[in-house]
C-alpha positions in Angstrom: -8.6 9.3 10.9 -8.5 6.0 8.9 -11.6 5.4 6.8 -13.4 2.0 6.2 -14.4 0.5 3.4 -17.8 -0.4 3.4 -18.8 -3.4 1.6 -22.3 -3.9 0.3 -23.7 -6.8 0.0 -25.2 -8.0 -2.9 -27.7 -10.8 -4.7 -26.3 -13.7 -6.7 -27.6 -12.0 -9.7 -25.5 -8.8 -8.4 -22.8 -10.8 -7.5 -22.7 -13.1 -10.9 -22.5 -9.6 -12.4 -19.6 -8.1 -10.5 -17.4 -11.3 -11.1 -18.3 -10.7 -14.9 -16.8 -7.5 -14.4 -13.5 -8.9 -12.7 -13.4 -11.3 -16.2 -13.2 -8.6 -18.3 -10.7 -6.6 -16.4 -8.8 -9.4 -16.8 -9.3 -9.9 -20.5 -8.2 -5.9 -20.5 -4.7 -7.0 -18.5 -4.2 -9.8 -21.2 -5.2 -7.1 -24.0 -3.0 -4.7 -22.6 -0.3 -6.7 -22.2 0.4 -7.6 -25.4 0.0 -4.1 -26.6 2.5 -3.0 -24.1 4.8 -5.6 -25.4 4.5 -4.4 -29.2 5.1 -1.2 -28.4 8.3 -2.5 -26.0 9.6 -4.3 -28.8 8.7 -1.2 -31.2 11.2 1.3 -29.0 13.2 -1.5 -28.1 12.9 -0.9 -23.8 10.3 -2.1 -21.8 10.1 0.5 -19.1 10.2 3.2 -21.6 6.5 1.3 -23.1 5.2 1.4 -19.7 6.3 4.9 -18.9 4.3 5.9 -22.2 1.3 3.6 -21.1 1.4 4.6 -17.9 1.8 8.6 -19.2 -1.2 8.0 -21.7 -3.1 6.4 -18.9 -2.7 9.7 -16.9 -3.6 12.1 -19.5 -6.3 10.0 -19.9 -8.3 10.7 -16.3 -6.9 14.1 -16.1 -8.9 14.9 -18.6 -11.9 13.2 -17.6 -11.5 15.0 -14.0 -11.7 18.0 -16.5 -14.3 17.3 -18.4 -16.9 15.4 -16.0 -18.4 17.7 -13.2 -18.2 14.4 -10.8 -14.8 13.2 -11.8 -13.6 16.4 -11.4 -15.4 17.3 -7.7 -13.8 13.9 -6.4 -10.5 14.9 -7.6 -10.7 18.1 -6.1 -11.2 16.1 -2.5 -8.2 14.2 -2.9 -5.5 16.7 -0.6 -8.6 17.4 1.8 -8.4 13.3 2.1 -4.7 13.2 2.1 -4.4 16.0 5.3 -7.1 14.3 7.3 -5.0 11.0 7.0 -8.5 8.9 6.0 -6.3 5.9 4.8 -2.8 5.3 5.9 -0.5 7.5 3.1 1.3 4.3 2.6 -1.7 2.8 0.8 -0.8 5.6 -1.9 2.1 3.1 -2.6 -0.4 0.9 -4.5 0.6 2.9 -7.4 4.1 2.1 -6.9 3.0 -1.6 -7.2 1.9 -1.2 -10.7 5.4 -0.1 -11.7 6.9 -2.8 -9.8 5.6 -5.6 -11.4 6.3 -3.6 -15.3 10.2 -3.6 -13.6 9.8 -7.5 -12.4 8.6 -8.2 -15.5 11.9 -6.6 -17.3 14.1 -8.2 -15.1 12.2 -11.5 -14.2 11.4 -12.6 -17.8 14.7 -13.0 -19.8 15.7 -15.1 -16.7 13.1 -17.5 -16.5 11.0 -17.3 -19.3 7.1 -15.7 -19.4 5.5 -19.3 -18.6 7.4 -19.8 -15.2 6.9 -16.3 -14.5 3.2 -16.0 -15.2 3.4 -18.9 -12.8 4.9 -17.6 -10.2 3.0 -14.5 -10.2 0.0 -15.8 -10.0 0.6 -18.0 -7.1 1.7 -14.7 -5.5 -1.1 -13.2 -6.5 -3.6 -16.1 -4.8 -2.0 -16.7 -1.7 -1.4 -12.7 -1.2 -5.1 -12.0 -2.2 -6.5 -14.9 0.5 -4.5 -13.3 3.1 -6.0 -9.4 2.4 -9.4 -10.8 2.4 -8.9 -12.8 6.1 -7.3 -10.2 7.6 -9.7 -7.6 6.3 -7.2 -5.2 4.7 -8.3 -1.5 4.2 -11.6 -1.8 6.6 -13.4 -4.6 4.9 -14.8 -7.3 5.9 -12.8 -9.8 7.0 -13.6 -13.4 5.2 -13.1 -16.8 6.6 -10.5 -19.2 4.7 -12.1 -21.9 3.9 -11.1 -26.0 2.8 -13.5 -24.4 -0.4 -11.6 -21.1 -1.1 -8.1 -23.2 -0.3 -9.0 -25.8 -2.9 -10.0 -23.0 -5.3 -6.6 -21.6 -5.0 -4.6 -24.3 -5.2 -6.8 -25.7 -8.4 -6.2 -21.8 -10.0 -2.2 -22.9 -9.2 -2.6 -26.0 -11.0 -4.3 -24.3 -13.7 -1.8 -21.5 -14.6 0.6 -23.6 -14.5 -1.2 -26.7 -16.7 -2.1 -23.7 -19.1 1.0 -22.1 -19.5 3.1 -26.3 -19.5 6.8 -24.2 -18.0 8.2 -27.5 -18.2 7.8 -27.4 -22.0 10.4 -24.3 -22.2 13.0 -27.4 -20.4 13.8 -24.5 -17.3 16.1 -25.4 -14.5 13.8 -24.6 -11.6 16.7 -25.0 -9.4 18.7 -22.7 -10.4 16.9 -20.1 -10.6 14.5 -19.9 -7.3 15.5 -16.0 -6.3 13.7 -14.6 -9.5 11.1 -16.8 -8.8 10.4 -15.7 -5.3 10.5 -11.9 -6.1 7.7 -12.7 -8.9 5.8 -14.7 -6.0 6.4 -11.1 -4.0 5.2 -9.2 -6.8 1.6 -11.2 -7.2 1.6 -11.3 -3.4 1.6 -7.4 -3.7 -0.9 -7.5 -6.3 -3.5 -8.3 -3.9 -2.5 -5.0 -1.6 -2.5 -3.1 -4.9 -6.3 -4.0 -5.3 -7.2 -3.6 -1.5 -5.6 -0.3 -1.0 -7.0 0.8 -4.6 -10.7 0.2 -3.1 -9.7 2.1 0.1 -9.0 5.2 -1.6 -11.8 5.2 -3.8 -14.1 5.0 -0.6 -12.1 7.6 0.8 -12.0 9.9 -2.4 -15.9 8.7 -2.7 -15.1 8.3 -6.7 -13.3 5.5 -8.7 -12.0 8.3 -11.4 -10.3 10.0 -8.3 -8.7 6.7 -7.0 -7.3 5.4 -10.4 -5.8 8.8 -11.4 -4.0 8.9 -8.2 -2.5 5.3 -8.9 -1.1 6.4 -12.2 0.0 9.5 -11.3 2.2 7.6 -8.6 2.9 4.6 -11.0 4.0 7.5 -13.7 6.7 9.2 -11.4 8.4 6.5 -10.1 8.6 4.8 -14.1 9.6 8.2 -15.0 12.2 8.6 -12.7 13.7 5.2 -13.6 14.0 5.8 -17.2 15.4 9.6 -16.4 18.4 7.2 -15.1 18.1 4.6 -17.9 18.7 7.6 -20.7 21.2 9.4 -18.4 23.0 5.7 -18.5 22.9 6.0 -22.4 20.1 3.8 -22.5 19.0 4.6 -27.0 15.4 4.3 -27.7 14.4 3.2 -31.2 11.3 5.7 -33.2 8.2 5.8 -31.8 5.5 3.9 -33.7 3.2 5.9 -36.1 0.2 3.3 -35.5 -2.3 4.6 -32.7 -3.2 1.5 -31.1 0.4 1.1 -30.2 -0.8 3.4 -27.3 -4.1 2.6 -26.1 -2.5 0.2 -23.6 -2.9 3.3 -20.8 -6.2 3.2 -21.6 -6.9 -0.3 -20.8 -5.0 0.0 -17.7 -7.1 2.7 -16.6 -10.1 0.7 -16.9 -8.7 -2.3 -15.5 -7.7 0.0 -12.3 -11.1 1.4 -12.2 -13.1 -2.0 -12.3 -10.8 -3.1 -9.8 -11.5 -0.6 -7.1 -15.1 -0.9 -8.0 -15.8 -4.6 -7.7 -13.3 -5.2 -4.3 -15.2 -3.6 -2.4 -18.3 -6.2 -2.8 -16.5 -9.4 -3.6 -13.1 -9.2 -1.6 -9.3 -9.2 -3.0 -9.8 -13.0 -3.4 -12.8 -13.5 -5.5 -11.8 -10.2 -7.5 -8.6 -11.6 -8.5 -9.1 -15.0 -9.1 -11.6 -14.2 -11.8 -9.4 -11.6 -13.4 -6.9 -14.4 -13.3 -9.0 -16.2 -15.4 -9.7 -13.6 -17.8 -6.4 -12.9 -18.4 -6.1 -16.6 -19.4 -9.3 -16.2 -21.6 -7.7 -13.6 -23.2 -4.6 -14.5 -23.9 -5.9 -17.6 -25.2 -8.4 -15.6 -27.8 -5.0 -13.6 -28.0 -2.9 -16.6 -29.3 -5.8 -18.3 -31.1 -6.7 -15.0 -33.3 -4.1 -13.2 -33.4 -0.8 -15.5 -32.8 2.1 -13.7 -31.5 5.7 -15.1 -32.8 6.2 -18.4 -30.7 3.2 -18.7 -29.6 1.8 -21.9 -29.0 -2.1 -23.1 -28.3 -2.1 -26.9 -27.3 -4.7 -28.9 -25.4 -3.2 -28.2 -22.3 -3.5 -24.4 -22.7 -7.0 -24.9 -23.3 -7.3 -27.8 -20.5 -5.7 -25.5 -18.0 -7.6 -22.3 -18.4 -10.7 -24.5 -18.0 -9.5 -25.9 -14.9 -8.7 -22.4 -13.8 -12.4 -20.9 -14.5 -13.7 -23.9 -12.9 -11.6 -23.0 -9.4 -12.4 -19.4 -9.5 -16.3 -20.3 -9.6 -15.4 -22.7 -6.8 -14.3 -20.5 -4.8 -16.5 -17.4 -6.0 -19.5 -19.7 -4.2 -17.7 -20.0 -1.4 -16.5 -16.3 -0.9 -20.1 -15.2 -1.8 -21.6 -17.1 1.2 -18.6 -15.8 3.2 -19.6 -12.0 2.3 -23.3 -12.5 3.8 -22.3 -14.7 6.7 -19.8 -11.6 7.7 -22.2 -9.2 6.9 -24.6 -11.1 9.2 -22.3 -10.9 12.4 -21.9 -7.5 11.7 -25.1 -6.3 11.7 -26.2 -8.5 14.8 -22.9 -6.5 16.3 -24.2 -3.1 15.5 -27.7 -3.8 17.2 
């Protein structure tokens, strides 16, 4: 039995609201990510900081499933849901995504540098969102692309990469196209993270239920990684006495659960273009307030992340007429 997600539609106040909600989940990634990365540096492995966020994360939910009489009814559904097959079990691999990219990043960066990479990503991440929200991925409804939604991606394109300059770091883009094209996969996968997230919190009929599965999944297969990594001699340095060192689970939890949450009413598209421009935002407030070392904010950075929120309203207009225009045909198909 495979489920479908039911998407709701919504007013432009609603909608203005949820693509709020998609900025600050963003803002959380950009948060996050530098936390992660201070606490990387701090034990001196990057997959051991996201095994811990990723660990905290799940503590996290587990014991809100304890705690909340809601939160903890969904979670209790979640083998009934599972044995009745009511989303392919494959979509359970969205989890799996989440420590993907933590391993692309690792392996990606030091090859190509974070600009380039945040570049490539996020193209990924566009073209591989457009293409769940046309085809309809996980039951929803399926969304026209447009010359408006096409030109909003493109102009996000322009303005990652305007934002973050790459050509300032002097890479060879030549030599050095098969990291780029597995961090194009990664953001193209980003989009089924999201879609497949939404689909198991309609199925699990919770959020809470939905985002602890994810990190549960995420957790095991970063676990089992750095089981190898130690049994390699892989040394990790002391962990940090400062909590906020590991609040970075936290944040991911929320960004996970806002997520699920918003997809289902605005599509993979809209949902992660405006996250993409929150993570700008953020870094941006990240660099400006608290500068990490060679860090740089110029006019293009801000110029670019401008650009970018301008092409995610763009094509937020667009995909909102999209949602009631396929909500319309819907409805006259029911009747």
């Amino acid at each position: 039995m495979t489920s479908r997600t039911t998407v709701s539609p919504v007013r432009t106040g609603g909608t203005f609201f949820l693509i709020m909600l998609s900025v600050v989940s963003g803002l959380l990634l950009s948060i996050q990510s530098r936390i992660n990365g201070a606490l990387a540096s701090q034990l001196g492995d990057p997959i051991a900081a996201s095994t811990f966020s990723f660990g905290i994360g799940m503590i996290a939910l587990i014991l809100t499933a304890l705690l909340a009489p809601n939160a903890r009814r969904s979670v209790r559904r979640v083998p009934a849901v599972l044995r009745e097959r009511r989303f392919p079990r494959w979509y359970l691999a969205a989890g799996a995504v989440g420590a993907l990219i933590v391993f692309s990043q690792s392996a990606t960066v030091p090859l190509i540098g974070v600009a380039l990479f945040t570049v490539c990503l996020v193209t990924g991440q566009s073209i591989g969102s457009m293409v769940m929200d046309r085809v309809g991925f996980g039951g929803a409804v399926p969304r026209k692309i447009n010359l408006m939604r096409v030109i909003g991606v493109v102009l996000t394109i322009v303005g990652v990469v305007w934002a973050v300059n790459p050509g300032a770091a002097g890479t060879d883009i030549s030599g050095e196209l098969l990291p780029m094209g597995f961090a194009i996969v990664v953001g193209m996968l980003m989009g089924f993270q999201g879609a497949a997230n939404g689909a198991q919190s309609a199925a699990y009929g919770s959020v809470v239920a939905a985002t602890l599965v994810n990190f549960v999944v995420g957790f095991v297969v970063l676990a089992a990684v750095m089981v190898v990594r130690l049994s390699q001699g892989t040394v990790l340095e002391h962990l940090p006495t400062e909590p906020w060192y590991y609040i970075g689970g936290l944040l991911g939890c929320i960004f996970v659960g806002l997520t699920a949450t918003v997809i289902k009413h605005l599509g993979v598209l809209i949902t992660s273009l405006a996250a993409v421009g929150g993570q700008l935002v953020g870094s941006l407030v990240l660099d400006i307030v608290v500068p990490a070392a060679g860090s740089h904010v110029s006019a293009a950075t801000v110029l670019g992340t401008t650009l970018t929120l301008v092409a995610v309203a763009l094509a937020s207009v667009s995909g909102a007429r999209g949602t009631t225009a396929a909500m319309e045909t819907r409805q006259k198909i029911h009747r």
